[in-house]
DRENPA-3360 file (N, C-alpha, C; in nm, 2 decimals, always signed):
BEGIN
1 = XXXXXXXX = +1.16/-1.64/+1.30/+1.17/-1.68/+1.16/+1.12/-1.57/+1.07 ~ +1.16/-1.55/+0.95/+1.13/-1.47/+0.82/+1.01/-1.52/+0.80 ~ +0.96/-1.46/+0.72/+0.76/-1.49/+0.67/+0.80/-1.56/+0.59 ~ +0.87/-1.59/+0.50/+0.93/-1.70/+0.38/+0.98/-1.80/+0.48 ~ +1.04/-1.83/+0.58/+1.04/-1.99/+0.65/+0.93/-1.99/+0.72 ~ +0.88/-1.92/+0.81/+0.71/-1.97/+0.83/+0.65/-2.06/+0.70 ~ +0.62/-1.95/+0.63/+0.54/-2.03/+0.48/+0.59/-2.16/+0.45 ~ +0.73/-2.16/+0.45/+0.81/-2.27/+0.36/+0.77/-2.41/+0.49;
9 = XXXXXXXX = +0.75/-2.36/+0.66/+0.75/-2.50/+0.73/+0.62/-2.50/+0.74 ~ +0.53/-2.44/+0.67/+0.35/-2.43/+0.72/+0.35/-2.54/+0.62 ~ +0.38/-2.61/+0.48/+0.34/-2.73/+0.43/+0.38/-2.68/+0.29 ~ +0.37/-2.81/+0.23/+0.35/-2.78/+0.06/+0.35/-2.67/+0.02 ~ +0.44/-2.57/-0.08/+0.38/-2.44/-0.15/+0.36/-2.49/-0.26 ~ +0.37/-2.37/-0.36/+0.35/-2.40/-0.52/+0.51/-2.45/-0.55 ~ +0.50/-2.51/-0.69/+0.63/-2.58/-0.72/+0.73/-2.37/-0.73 ~ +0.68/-2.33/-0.78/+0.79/-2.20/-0.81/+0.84/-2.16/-0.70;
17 = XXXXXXXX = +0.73/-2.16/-0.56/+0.82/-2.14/-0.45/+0.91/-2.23/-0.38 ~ +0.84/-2.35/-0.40/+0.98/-2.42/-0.35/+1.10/-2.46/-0.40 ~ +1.13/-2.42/-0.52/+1.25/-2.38/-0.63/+1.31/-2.24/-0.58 ~ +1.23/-2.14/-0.59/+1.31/-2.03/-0.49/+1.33/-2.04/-0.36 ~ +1.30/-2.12/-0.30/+1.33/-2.14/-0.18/+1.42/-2.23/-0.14 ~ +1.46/-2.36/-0.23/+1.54/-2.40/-0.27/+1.67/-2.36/-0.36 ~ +1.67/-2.26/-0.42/+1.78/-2.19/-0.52/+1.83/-2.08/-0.38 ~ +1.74/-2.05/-0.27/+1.79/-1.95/-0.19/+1.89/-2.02/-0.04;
25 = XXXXXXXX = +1.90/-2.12/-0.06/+1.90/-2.22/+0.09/+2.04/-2.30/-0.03 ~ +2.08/-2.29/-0.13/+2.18/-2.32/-0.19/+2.29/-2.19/-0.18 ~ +2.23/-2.08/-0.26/+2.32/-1.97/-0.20/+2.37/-1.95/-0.07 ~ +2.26/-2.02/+0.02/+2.37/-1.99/+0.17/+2.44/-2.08/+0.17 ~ +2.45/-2.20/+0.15/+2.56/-2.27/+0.16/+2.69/-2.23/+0.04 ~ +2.66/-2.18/-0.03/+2.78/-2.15/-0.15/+2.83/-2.05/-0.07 ~ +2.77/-1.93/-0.01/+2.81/-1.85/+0.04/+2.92/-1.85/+0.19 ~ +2.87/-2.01/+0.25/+2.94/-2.00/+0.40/+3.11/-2.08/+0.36;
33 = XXXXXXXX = +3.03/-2.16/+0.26/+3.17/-2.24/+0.16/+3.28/-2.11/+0.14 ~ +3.24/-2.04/+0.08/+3.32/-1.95/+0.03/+3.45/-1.84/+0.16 ~ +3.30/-1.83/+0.22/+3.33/-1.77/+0.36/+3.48/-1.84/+0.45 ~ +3.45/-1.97/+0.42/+3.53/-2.02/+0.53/+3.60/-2.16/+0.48 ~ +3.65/-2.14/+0.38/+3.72/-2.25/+0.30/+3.84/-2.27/+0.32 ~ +3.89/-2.08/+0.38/+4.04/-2.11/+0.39/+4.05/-2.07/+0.56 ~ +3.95/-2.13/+0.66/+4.05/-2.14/+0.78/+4.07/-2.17/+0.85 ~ +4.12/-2.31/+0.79/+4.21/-2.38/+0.85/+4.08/-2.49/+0.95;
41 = XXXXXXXX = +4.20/-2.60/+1.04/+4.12/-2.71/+1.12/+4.08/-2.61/+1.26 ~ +3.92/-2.60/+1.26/+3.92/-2.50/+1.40/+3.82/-2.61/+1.49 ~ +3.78/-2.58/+1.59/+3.74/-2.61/+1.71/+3.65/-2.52/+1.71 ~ +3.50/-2.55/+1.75/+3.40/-2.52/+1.76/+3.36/-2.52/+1.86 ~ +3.30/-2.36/+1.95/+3.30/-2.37/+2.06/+3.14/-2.33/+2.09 ~ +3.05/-2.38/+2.13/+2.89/-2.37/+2.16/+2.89/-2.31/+2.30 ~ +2.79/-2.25/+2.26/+2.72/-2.14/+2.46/+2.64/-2.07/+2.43 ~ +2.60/-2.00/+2.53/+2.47/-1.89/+2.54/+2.53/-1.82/+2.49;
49 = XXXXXXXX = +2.43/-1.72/+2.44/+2.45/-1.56/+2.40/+2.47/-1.44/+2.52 ~ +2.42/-1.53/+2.63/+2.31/-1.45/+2.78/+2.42/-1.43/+2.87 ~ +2.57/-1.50/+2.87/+2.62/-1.47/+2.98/+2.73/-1.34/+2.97 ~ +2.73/-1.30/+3.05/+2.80/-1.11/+3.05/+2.91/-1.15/+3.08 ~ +3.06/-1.04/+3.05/+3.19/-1.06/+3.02/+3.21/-1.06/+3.19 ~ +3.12/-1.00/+3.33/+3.17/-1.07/+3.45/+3.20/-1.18/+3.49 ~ +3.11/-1.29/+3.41/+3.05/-1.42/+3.47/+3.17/-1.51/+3.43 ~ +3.15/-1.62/+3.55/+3.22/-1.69/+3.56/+3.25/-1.79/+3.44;
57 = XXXXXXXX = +3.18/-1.83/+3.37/+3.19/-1.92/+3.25/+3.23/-1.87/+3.13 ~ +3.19/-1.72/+3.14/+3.26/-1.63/+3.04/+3.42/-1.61/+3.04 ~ +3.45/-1.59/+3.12/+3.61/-1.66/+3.20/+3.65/-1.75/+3.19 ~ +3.59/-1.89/+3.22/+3.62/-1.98/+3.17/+3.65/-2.01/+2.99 ~ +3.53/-1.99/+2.96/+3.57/-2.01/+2.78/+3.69/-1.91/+2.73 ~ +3.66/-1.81/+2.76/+3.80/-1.67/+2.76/+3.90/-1.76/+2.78 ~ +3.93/-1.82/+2.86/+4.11/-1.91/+2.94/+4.13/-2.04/+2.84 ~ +4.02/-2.13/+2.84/+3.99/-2.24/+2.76/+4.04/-2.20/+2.58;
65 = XXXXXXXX = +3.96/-2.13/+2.55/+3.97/-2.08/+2.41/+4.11/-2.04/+2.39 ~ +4.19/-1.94/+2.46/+4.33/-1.94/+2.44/+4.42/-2.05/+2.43 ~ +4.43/-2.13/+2.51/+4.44/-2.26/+2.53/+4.44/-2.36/+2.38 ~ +4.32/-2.34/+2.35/+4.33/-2.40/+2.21/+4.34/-2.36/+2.09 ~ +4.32/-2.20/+2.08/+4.44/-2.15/+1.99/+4.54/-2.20/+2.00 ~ +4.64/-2.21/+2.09/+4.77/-2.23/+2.09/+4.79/-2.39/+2.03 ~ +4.70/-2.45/+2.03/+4.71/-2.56/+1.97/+4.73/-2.57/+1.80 ~ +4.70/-2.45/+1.77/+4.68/-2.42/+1.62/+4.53/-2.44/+1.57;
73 = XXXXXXXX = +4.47/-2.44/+1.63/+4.34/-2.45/+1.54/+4.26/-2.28/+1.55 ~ +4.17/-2.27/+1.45/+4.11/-2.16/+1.45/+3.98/-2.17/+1.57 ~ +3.93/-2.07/+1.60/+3.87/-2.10/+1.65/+3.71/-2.04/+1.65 ~ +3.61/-2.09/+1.58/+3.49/-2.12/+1.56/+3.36/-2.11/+1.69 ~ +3.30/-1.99/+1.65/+3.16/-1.98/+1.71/+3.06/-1.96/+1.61 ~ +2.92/-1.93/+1.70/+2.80/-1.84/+1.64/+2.78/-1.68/+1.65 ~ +2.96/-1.65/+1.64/+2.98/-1.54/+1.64/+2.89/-1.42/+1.71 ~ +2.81/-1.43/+1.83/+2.72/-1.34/+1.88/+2.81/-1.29/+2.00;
81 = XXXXXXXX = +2.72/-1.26/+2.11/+2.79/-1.22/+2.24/+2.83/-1.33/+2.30 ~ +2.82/-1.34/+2.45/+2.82/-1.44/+2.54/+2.94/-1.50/+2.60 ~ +2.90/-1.62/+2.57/+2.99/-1.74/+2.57/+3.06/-1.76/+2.40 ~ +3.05/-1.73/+2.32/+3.10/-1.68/+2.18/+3.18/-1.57/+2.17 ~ +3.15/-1.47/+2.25/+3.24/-1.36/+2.24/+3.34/-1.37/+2.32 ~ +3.36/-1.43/+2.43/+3.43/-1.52/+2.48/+3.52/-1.61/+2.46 ~ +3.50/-1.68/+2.35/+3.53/-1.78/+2.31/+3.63/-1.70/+2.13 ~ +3.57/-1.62/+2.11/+3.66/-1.57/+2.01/+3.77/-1.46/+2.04;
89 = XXXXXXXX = +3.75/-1.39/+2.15/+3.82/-1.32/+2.27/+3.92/-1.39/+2.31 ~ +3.89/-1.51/+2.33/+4.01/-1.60/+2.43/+4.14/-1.63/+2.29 ~ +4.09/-1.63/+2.16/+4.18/-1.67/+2.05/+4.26/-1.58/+2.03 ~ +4.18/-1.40/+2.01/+4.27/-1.31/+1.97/+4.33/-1.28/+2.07 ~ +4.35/-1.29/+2.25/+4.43/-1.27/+2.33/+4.57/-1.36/+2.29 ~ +4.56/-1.44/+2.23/+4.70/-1.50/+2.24/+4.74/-1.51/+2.07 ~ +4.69/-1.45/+1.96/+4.69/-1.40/+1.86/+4.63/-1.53/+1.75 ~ +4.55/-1.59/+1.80/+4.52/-1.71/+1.77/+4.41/-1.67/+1.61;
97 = XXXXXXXX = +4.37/-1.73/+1.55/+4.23/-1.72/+1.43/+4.14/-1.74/+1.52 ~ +4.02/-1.63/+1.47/+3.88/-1.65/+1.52/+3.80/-1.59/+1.45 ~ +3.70/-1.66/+1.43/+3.57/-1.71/+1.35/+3.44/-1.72/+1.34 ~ +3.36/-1.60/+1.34/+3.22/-1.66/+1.34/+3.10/-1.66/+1.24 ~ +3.02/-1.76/+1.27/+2.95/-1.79/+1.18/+2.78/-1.76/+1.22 ~ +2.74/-1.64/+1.21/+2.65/-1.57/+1.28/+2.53/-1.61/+1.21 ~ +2.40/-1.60/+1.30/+2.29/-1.63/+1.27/+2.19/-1.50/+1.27 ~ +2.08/-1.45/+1.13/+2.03/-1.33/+1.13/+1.90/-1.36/+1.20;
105 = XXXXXXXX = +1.88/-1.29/+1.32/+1.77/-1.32/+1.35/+1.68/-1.14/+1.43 ~ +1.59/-1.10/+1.42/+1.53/-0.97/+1.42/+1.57/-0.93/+1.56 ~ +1.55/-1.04/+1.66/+1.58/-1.00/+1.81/+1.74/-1.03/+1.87 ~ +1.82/-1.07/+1.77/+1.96/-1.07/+1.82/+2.05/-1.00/+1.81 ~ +2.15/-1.00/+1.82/+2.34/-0.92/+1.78/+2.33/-0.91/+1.70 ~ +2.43/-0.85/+1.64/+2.53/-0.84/+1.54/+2.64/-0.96/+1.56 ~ +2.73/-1.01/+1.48/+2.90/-1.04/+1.52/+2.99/-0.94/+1.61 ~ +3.01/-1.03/+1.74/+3.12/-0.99/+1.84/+3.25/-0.92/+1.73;
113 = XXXXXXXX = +3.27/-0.83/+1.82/+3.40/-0.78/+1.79/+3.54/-0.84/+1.77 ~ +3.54/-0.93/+1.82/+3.68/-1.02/+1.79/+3.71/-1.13/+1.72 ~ +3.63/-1.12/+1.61/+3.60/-1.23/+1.52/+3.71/-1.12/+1.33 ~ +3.78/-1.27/+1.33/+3.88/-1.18/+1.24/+3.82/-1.18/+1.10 ~ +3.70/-1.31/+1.12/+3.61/-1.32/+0.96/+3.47/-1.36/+1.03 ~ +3.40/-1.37/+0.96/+3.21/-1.44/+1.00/+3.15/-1.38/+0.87 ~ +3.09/-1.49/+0.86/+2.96/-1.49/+0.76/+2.87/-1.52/+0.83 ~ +2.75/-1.45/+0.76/+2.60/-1.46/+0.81/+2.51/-1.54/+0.75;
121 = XXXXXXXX = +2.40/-1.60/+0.85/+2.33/-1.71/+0.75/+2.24/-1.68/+0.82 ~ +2.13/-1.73/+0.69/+1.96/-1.67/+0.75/+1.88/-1.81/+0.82 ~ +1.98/-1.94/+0.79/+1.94/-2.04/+0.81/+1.98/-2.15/+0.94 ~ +1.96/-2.18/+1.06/+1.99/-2.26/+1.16/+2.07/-2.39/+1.08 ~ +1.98/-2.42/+1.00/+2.03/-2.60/+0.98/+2.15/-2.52/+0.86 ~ +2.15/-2.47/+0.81/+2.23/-2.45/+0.72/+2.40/-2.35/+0.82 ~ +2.38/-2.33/+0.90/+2.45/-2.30/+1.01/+2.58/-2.39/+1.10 ~ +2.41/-2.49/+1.13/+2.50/-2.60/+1.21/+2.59/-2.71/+1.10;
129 = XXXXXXXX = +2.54/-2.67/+0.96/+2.68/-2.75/+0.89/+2.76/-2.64/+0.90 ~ +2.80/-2.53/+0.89/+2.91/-2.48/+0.86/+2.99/-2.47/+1.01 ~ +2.93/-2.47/+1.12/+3.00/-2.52/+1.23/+3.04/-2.65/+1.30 ~ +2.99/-2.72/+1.20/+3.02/-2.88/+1.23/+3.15/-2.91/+1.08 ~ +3.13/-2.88/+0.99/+3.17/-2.92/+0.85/+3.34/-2.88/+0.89 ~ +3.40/-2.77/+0.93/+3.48/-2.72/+0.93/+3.61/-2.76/+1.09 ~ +3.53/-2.83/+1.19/+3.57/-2.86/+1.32/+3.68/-2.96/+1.34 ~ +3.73/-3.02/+1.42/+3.78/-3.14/+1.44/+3.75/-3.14/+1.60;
137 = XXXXXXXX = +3.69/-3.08/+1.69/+3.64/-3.06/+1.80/+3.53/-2.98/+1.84 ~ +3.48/-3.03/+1.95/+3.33/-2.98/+1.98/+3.35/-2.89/+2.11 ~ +3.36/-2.79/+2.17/+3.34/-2.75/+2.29/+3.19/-2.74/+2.36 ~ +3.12/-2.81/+2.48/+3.01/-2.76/+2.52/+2.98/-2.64/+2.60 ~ +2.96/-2.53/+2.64/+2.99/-2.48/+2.77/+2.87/-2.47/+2.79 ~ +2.83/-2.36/+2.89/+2.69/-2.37/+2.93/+2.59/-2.31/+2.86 ~ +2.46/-2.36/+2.84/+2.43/-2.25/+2.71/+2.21/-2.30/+2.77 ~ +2.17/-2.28/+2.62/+2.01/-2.33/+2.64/+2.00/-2.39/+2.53;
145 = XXXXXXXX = +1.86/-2.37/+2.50/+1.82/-2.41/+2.34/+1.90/-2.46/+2.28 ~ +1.96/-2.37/+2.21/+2.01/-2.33/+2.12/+2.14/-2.43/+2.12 ~ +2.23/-2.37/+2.22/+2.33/-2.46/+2.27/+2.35/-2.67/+2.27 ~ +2.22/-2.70/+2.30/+2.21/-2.86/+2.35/+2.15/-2.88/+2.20 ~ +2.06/-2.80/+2.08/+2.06/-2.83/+1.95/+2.20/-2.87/+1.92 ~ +2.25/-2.81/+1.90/+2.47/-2.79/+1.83/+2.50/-2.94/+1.89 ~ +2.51/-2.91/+2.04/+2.52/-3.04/+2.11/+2.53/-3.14/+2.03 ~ +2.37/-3.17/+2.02/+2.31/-3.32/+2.00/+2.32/-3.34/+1.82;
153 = XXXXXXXX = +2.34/-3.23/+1.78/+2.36/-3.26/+1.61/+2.51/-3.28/+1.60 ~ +2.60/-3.29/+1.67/+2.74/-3.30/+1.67/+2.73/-3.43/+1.71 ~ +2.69/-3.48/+1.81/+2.69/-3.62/+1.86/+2.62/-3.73/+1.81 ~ +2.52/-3.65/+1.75/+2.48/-3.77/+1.70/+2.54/-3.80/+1.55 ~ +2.58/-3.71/+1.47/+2.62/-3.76/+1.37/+2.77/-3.84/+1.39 ~ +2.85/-3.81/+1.47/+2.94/-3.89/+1.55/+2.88/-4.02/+1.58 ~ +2.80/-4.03/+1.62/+2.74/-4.17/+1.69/+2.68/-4.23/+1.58 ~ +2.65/-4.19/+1.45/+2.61/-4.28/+1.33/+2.67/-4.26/+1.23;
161 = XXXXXXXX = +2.82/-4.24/+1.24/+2.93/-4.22/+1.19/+2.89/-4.12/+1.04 ~ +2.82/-4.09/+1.05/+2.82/-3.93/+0.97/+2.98/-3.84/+0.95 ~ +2.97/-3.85/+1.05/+3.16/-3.76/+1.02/+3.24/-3.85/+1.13 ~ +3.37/-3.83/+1.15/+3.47/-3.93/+1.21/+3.44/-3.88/+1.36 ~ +3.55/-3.96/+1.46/+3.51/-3.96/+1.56/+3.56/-3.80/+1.66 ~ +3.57/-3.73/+1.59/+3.62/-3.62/+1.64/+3.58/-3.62/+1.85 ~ +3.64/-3.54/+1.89/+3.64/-3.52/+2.03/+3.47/-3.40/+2.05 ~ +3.40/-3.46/+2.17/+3.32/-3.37/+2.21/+3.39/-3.37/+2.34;
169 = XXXXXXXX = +3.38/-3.19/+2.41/+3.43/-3.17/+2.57/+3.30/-3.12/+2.60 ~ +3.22/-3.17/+2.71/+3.13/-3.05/+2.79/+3.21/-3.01/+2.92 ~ +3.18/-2.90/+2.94/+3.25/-2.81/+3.00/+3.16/-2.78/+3.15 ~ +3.17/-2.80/+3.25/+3.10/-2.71/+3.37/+3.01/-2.85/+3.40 ~ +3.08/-2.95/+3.50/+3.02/-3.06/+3.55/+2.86/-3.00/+3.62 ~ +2.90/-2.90/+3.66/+2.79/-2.85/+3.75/+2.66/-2.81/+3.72 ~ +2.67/-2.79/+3.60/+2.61/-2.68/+3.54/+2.52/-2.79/+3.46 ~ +2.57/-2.90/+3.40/+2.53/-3.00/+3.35/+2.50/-3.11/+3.39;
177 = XXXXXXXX = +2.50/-3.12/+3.51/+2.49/-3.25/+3.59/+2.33/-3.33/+3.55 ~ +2.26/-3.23/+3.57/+2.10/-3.31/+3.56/+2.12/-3.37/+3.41 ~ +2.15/-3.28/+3.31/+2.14/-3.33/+3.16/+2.22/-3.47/+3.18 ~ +2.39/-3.47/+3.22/+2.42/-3.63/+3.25/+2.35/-3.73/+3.30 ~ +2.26/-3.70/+3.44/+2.18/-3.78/+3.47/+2.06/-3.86/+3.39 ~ +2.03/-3.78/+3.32/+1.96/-3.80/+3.22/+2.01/-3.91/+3.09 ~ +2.15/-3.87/+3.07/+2.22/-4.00/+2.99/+2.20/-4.11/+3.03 ~ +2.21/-4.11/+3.20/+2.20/-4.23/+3.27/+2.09/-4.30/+3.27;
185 = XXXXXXXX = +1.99/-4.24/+3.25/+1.85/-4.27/+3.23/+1.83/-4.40/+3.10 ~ +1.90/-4.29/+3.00/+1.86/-4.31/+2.85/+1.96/-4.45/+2.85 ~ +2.06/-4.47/+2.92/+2.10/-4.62/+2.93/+2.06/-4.73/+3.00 ~ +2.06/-4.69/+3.12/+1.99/-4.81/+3.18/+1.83/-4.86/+3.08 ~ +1.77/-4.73/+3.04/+1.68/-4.76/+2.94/+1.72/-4.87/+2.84 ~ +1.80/-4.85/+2.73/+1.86/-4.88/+2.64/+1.83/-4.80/+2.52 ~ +1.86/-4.68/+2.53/+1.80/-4.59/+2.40/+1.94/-4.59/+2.37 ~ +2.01/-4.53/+2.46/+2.22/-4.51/+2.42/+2.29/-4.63/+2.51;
193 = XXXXXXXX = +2.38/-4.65/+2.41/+2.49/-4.75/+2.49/+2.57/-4.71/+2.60 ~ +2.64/-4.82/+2.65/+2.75/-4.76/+2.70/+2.89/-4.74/+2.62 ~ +2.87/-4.73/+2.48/+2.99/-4.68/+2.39/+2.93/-4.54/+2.41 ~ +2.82/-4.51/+2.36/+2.78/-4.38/+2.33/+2.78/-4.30/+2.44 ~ +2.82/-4.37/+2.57/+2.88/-4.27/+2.70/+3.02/-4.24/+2.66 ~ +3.06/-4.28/+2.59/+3.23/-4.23/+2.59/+3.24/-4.16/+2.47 ~ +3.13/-4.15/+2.38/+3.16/-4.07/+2.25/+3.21/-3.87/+2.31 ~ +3.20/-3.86/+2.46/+3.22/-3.77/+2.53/+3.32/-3.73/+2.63;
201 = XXXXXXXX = +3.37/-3.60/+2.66/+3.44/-3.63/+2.77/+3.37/-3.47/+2.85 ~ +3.36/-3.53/+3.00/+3.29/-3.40/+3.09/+3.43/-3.39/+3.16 ~ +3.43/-3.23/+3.15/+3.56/-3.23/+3.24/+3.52/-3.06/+3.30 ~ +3.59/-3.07/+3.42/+3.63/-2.88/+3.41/+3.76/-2.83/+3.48 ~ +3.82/-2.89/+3.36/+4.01/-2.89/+3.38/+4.05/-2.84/+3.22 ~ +4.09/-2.73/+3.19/+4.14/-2.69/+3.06/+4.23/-2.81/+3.06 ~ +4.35/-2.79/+3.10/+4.46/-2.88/+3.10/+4.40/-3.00/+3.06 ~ +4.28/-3.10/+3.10/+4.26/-3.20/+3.06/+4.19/-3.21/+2.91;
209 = XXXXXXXX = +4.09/-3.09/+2.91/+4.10/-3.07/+2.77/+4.18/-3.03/+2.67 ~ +4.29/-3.00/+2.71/+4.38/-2.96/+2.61/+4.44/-3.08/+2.56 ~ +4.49/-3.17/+2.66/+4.54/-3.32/+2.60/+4.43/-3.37/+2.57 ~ +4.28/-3.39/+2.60/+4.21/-3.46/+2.52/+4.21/-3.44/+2.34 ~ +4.22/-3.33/+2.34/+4.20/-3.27/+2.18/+4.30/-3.30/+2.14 ~ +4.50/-3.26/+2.18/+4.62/-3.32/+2.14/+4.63/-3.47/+2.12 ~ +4.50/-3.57/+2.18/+4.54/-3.72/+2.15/+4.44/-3.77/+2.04 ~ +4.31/-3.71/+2.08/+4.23/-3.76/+2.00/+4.14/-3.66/+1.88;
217 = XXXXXXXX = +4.25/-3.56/+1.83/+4.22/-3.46/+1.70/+4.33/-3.44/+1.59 ~ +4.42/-3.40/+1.73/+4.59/-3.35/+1.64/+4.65/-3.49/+1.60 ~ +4.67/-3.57/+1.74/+4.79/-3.72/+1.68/+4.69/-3.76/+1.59 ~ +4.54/-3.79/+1.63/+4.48/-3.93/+1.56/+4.44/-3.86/+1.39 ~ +4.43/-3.75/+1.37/+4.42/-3.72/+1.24/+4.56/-3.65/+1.17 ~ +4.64/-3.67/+1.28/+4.79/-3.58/+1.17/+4.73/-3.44/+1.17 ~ +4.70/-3.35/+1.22/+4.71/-3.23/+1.15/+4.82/-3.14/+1.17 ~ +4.86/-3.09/+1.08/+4.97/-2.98/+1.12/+4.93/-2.81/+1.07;
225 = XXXXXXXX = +5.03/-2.73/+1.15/+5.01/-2.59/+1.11/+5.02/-2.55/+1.02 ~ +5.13/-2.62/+0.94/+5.15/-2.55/+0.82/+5.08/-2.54/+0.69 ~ +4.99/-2.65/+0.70/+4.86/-2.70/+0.60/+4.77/-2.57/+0.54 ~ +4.80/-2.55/+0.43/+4.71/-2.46/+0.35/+4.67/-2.52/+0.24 ~ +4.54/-2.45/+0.22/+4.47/-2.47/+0.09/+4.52/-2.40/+0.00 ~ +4.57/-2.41/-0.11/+4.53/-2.30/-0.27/+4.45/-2.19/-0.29 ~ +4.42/-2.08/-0.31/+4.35/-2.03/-0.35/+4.32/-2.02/-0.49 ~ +4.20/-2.02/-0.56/+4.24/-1.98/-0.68/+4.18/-1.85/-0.72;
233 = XXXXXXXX = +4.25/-1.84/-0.85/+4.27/-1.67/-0.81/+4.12/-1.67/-0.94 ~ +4.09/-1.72/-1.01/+4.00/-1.71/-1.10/+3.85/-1.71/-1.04 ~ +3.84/-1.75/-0.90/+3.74/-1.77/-0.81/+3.76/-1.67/-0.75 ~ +3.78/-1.55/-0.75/+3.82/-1.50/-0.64/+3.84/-1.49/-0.49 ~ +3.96/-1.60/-0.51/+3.91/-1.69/-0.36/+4.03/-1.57/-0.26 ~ +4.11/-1.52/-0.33/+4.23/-1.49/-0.25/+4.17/-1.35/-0.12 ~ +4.04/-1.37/-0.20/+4.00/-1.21/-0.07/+3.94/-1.30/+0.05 ~ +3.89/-1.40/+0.08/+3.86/-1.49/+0.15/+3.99/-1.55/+0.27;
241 = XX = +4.11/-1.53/+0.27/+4.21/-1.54/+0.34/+4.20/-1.48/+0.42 ~ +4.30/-1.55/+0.51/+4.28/-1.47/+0.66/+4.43/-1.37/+0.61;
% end
C-alpha cells in the first residue's frame, strides 16, 4: 500500500484529508469509466500472476480465452503476467479484444504485452468494480489471494443480487477441490444453500464452458456483436475506442 492508504485505513484523519482522499478515489473511478466505456460485453478472466508461459494452466487459459473471444466478447483481466497474460494472449491469437485493468503496486509488473487498452488503478476495491462492472462472465482459473478475493466479490454480489445472474466457471477441478470441499462444509453447515451451489459451474472442458456462457450470457441477455456505444465527441471519448 501507498503511505496515503496505510494513513487513510489506520482510522479517522482530519476532515481535509478525507476529502482528498475522497476527491482522489473518485478520479479513479472517472478515470477506469472513461478507460473502458467503449469495450464492449467482455468476460473476465481471474488467476495468478505466478504461473510461467510453460505451465500447464497457462495453456489452458491461452486455449480457453480464445475460445471466448470467438464468442464476441472482449476479453478482461488484471492485466499483469501469469494467468492474465494468458488470458489476454489467448484473445489476440484469434484476433479477439483484450483488456486490462492493472493494479499499481511497488513489487509488481507492468501491463502484459497483449492487452490492446488497460488502465491503471491505485486502488483494489476500486479495481474489482471495473472488472466486475463491465463482464457478463466470471472465469476462475488457478490463482491465490488475490484470485479467490475477485472470486468471492463476484459471487457474492450475484448471490444478493447486486448485479444479475451472470455465469461464474472455475476452472481446474483439481486444483480446487479442497476450496469445493469446503462449500460442502459451509452447507451442510447452513451458512450457503443449496441454490448458492449452483450460482457456479466447475468444469475442466472448454467446450463445456463455452456452451455454458452461450446459454446463460449470450441467449439469456440478447447480446449481440454489433452493439456499440456512441461516442461523444465533446467528451473526448472518440480516443477511448478500440
Amino acid at each position: 500500500m501507498t503511505k496515503s492508504e496505510i494513513k487513510f485505513l489506520g482510522g479517522p484523519q482530519s476532515r481535509r484529508e478525507e476529502l482528498l482522499f475522497t476527491l482522489d478515489i473518485f478520479a479513479q473511478f472517472i478515470k477506469g469509466f472513461r478507460a473502458l466505456h467503449f469495450i464492449g460485453p467482455c468476460i473476465t478472466v481471474f488467476g495468478s500472476a505466478r504461473f510461467k508461459e510453460d505451465h500447464k494452466y497457462y495453456e489452458l487459459t491461452r486455449k480457453a480465452s480464445s475460445e471466448f473471444a470467438k464468442l464476441g466478447f472482449t476479453i478482461m483481466t488484471g492485466g499483469g503476467p501469469g494467468i492474465m497474460e494468458a488470458a489476454n494472449r489467448g484473445a489476440k491469437d484469434v484476433g479477439g479484444r483484450s483488456v486490462g485493468c492493472n493494479i499499481q503496486l511497488p513489487m509488481e509488473q507492468g501491463v502484459n504485452p497483449y492487452c490492446d487498452k488497460w488502465v491503471e488503478i491505485k486502488h483494489f476495491f476500486v479495481r474489482k468494480v471495473m472488472l466486475i462492472k463491465y463482464s457478463f462472465a466470471f472465469v476462475v482459473m488457478p490463482g491465490g489471494f488475490g484470485t479467490l478475493d475477485e472470486y468471492f466479490e463476484a459471487i457474492t454480489l450475484i448471490q444478493t443480487k447486486k448485479i444479475r445472474d451472470f455465469p461464474i466457471i472455475i476452472f481446474c477441478r483439481d486444483f480446487h477441490q479442497k476450496l469445493l470441499e469446503h462449500f460442502e462444509v459451509m452447507k451442510e453447515i447452513g451458512t450457503i444453500s443449496d441454490t448458492d451451489m449452483k450460482l457456479f459451474l466447475v468444469t475442466d472442458s472448454i467446450e463445456e464452458a463455452v456452451e455454458f456462457i452461450r446459454e446463460n450470457s449470450i441467449k439469456r441477455y440478447g447480446l449481440k456483436h454489433e452493439e456499440k456505444i456512441r461516442p461523444f465527441s465533446w467528451l473526448f471519448e472518440s480516443r477511448f475506442r478500440f
